[in-house]
Backbone as a ProteinNet text record, in pm:
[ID]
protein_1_A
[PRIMARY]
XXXXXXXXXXXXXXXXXXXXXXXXXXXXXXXXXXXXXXXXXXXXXXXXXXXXXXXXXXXXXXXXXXXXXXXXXXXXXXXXXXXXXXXXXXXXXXXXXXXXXXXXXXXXXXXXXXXXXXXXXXXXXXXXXXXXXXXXXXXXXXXXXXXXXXXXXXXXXXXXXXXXX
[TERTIARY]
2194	2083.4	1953.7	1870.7	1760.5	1613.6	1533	1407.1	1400.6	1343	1316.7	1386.9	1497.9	1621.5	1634	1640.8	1592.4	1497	1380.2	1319.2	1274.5	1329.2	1392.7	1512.9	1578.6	1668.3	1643.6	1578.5	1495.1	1363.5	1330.7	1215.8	1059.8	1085.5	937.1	857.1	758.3	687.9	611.8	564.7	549.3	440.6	379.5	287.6	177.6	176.6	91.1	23.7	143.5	125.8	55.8	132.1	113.9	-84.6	-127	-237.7	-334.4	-284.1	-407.4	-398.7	-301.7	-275.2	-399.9	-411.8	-504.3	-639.3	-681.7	-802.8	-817.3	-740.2	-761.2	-806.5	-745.5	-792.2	-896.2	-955.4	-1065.5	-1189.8	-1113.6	-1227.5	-1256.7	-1144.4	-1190.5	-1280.2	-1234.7	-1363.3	-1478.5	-1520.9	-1612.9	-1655.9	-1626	-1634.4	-1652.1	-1601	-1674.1	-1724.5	-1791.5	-1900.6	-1861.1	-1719.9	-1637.4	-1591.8	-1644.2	-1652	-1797.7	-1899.8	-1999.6	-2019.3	-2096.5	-2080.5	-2103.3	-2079	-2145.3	-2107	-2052.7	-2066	-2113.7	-2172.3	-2291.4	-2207.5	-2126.8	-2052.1	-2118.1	-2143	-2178.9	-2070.9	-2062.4	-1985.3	-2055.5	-1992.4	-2058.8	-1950.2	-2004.9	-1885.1	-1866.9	-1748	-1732	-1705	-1651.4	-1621.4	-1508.8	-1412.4	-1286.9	-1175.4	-1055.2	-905.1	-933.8	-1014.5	-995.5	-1086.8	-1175.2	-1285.4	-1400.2	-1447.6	-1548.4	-1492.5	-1575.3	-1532	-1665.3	-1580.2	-1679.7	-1759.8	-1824.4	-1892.8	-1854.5	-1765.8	-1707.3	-1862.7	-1874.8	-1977.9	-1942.8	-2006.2	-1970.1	-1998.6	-1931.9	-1895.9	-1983.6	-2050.8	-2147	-2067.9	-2076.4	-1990.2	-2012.2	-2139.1	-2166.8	-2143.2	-2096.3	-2045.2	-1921.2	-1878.3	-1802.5	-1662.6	-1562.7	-1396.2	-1336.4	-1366.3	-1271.1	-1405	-1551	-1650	-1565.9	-1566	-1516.6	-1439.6	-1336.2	-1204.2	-1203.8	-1295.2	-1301.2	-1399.9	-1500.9	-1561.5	-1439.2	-1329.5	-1274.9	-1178.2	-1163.6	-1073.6	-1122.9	-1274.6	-1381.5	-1330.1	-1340.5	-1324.9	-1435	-1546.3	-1628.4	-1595.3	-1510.5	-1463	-1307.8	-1237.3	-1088.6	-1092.9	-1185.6	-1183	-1200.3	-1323	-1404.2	-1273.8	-1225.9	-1092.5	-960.5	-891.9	-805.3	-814.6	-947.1	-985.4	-992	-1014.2	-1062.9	-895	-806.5	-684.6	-651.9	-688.7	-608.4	-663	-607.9	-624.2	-724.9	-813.2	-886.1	-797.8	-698.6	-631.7	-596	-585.9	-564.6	-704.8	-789.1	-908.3	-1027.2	-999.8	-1043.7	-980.1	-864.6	-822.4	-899.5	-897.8	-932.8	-947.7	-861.3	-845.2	-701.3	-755.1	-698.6	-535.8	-495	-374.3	-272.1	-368.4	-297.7	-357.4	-411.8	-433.4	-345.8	-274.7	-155.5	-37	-45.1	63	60.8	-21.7	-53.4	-12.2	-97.4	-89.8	51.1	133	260.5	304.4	362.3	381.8	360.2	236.6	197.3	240	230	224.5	411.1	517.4	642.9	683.9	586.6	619.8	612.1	523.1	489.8	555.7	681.3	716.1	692.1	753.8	676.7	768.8	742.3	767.4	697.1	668.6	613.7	673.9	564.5	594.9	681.3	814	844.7	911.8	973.5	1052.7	1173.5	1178.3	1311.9	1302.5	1196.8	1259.5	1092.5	1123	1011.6	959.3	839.1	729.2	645.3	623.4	529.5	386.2	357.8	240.3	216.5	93.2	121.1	167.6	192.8	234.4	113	-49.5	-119	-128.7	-223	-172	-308	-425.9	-446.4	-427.9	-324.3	-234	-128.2	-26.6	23	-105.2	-185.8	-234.1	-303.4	-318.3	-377.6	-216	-94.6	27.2	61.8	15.9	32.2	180.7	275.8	448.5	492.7	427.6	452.4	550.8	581.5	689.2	816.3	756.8	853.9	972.4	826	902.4	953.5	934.7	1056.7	1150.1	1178.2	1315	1384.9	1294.1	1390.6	1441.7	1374.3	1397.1	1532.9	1502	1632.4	1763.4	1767.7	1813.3	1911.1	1845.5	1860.8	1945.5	1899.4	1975.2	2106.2	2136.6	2249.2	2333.6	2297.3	2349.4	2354.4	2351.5	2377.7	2498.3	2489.6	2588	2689.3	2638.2	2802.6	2857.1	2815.3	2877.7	2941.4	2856.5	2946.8	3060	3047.2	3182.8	3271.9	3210.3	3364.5	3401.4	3355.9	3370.9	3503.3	3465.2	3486	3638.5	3657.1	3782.6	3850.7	3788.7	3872.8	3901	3851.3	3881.6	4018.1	4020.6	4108.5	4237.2	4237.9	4327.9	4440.8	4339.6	4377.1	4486.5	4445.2	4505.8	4658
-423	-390.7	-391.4	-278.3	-331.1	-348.5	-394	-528	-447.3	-269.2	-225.3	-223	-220.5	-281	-429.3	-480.4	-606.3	-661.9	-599.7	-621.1	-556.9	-420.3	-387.6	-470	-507.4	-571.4	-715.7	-822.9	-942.6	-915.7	-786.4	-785	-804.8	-820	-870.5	-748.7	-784.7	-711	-724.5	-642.7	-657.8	-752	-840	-888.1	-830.3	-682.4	-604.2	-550.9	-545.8	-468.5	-613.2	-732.3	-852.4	-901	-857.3	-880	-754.8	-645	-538.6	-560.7	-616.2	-637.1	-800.9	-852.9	-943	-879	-791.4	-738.2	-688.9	-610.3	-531.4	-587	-749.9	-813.6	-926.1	-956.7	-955.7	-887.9	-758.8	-617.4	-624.6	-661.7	-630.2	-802.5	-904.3	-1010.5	-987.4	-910	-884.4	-770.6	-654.3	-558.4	-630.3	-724.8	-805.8	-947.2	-925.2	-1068.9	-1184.3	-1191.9	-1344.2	-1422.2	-1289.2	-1374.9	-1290.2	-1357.1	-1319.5	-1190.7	-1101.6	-939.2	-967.1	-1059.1	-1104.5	-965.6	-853.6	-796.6	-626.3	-697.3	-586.2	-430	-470.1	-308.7	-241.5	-132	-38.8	-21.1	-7	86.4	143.2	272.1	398.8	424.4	477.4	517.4	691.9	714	860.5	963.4	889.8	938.9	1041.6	1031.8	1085.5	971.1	1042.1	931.6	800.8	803.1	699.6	571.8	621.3	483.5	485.9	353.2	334.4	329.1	340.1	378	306.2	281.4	206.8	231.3	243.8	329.3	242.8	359.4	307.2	341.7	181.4	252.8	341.1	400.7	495.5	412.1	454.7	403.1	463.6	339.9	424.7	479.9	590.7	678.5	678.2	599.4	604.9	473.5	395.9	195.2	258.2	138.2	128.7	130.3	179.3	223.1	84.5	-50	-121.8	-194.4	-170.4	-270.7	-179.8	-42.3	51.8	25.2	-20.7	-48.5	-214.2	-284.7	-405.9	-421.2	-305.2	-256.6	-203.9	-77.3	-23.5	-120.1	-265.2	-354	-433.7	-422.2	-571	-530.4	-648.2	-659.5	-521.7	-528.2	-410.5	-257	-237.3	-111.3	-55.8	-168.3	-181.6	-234	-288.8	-276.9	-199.6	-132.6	-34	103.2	106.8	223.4	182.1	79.4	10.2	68.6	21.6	17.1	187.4	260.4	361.3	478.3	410.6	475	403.1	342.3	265.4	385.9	373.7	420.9	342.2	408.9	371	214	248.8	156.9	30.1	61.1	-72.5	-126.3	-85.6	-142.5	-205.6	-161.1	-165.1	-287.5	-408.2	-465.7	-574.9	-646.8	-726.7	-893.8	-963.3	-1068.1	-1063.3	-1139.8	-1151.3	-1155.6	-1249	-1246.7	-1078.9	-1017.5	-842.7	-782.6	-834.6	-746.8	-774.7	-841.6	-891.4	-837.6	-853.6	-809.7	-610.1	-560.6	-404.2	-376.7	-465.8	-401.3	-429.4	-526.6	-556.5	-413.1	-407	-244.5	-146.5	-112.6	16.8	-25.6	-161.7	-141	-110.2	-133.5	-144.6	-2.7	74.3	244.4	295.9	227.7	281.4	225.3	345.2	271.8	187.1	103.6	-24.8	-34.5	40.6	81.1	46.2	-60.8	-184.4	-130.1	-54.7	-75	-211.6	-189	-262.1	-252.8	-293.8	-275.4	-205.8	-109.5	-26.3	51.2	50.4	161.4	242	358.1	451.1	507	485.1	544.2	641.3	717.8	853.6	797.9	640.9	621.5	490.4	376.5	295.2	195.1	235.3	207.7	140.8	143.4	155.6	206.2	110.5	208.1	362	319.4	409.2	562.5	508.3	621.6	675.2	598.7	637	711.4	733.5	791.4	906.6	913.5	1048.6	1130	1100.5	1136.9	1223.3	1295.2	1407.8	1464.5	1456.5	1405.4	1286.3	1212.8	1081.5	1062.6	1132.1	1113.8	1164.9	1303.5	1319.7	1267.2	1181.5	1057.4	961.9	937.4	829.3	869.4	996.8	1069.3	1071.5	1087.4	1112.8	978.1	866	764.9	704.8	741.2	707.8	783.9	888.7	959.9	940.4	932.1	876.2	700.4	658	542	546	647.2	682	758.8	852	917.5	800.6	713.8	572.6	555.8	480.5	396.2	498.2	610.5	719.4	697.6	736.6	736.8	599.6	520.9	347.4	318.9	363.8	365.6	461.3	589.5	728.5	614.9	524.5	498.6	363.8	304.8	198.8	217.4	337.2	391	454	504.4	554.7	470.9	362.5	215.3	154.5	161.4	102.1	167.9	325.2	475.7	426.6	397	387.6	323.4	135.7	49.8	10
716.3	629.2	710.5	698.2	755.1	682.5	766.5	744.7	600.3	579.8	441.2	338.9	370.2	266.3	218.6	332.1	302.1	153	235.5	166.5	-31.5	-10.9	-114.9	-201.5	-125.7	-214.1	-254.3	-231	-279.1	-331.3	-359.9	-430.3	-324.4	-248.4	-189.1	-104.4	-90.1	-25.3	114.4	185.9	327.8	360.5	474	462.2	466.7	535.8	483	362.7	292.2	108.2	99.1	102.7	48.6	70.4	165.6	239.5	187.1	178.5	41.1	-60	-144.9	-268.7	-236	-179.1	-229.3	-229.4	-114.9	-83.8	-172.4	-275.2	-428	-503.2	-559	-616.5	-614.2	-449.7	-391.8	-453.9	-469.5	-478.7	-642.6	-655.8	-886.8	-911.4	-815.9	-897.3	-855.1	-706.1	-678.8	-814.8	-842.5	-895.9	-1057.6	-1085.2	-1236.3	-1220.2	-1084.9	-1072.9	-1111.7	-1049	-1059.8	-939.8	-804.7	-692.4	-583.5	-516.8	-491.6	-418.9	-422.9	-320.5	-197.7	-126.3	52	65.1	99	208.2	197.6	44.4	-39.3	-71.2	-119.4	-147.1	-314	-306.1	-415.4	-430.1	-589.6	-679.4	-755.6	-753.2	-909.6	-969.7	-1108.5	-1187.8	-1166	-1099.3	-1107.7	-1210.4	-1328.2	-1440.6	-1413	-1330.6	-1292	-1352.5	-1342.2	-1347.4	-1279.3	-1166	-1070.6	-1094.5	-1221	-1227	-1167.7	-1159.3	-1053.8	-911.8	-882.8	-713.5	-562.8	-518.4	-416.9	-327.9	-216.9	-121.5	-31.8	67.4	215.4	297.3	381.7	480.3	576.8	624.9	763	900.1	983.5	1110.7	1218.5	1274.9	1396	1498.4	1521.1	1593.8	1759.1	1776.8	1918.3	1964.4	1844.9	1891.8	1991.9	2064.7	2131.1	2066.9	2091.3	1984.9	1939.8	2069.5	1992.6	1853.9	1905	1738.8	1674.9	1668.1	1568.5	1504.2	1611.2	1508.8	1474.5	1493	1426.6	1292.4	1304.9	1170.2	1101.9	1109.8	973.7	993	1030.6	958.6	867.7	877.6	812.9	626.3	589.8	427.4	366.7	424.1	387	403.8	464.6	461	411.6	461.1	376.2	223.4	182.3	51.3	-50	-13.2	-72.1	-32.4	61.8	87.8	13.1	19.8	-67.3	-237	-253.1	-429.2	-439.8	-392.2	-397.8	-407	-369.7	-434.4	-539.1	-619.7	-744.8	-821.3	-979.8	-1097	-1202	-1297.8	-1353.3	-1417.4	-1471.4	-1571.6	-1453.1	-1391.9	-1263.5	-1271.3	-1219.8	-1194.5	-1319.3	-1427.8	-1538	-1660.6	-1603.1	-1631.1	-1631.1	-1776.1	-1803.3	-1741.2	-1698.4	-1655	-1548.1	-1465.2	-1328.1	-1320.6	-1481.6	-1480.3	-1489.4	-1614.2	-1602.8	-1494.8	-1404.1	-1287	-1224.9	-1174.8	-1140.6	-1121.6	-1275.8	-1294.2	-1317.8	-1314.5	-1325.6	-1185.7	-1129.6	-955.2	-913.4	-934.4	-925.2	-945.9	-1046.6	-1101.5	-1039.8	-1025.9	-945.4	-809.1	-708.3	-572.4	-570.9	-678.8	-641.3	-662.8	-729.1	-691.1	-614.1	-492.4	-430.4	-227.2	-196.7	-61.6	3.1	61.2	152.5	266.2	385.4	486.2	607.3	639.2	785.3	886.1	934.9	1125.2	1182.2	1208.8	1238.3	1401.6	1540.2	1569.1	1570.1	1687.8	1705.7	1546.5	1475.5	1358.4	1390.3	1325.1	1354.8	1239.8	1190.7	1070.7	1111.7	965	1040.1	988.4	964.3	882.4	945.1	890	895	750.7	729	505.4	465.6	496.6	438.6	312.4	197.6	47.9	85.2	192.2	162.2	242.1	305.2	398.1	286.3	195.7	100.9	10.1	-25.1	-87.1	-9	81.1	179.7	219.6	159	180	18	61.3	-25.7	-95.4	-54.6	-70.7	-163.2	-179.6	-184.2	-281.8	-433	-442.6	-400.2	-334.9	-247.9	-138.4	-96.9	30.1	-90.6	-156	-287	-314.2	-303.7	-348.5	-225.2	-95.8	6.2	75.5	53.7	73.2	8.7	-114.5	-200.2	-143.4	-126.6	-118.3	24.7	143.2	243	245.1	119.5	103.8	29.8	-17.9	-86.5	46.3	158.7	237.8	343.1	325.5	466.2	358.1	257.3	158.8	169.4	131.7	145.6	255.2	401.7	495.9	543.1	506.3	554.3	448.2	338.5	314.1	311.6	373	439.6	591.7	663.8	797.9	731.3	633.2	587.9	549.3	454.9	443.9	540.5	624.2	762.8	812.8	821.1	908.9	805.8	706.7	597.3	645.9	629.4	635.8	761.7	854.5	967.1	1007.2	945.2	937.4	840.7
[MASK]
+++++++++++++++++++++++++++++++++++++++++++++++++++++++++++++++++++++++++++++++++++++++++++++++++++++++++++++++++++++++++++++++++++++++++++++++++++++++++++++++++++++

């Protein structure tokens, strides 16, 4: 079995998912003034499916690549990008406990596929790489799908091994 199966099959999720799924909900007490704005993020309401929506800062382009890439890891920019793929009805939840449990829901629709060792991703399973993945249920079907074409073949090998004997 491997690590994504794995982890598919006990239910859990990556420490990655596990680690935006807090920044989300980071982002909604900030977003109803139940935990303080330190790192001053705007939200407007877009009046789209998606809710309010946050303002990613922009990246000084003439900083040096690795501040760069230690800015688009800071809570201030992965949050405001994070929140910014949810759905109105996610974000618009009342108390922390149905946020919870909403985001539960929505994050288990959605692949959880960790760079891991010896296996190879075309992403980094970022949710907001899953959401710039235009396929996406596509890649759920083929995923599945792919998991049914392993299970078939280990057990055509399984019975040839049986046949044999």
């Amino acid at each position: 079995m491997t690590y994504w199966e794995r982890l598919h099959h006990l239910k859990l999720q990556s420490l990655q998912r596990r680690r935006e799924r807090y920044i989300i909900i980071q982002m909604w007490k900030v977003f109803n003034e139940l935990s303080p704005n330190v790192a001053g993020i705007i939200f407007k309401d877009s009046g789209s499916r998606h809710g309010p929506r946050a303002e990613v800062p922009s990246v000084n382009h003439r900083a040096q690549r690795s501040k760069a890439s230690l800015f688009e890891g800071s809570f201030s920019v992965r949050g405001p990008t994070l929140w910014n793929t949810l759905l109105a009805d996610v974000k618009l939840t009342q108390t922390t406990e149905k946020l919870k449990v909403i985001l539960w829901r929505h994050l288990s629709g959605i692949p959880d596929w960790p760079p891991t060792t010896n296996y190879s991703i075309e992403h980094n399973n970022s949710l907001s790489e899953w959401a710039k993945w235009k396929e996406f249920s596509g890649a759920k079907r083929q995923w599945r799908l792919k998991m049914r074409i392993k299970t078939t073949v280990e057990e055509m090998k399984t019975n040839l091994i049986v046949s044999r004997a």
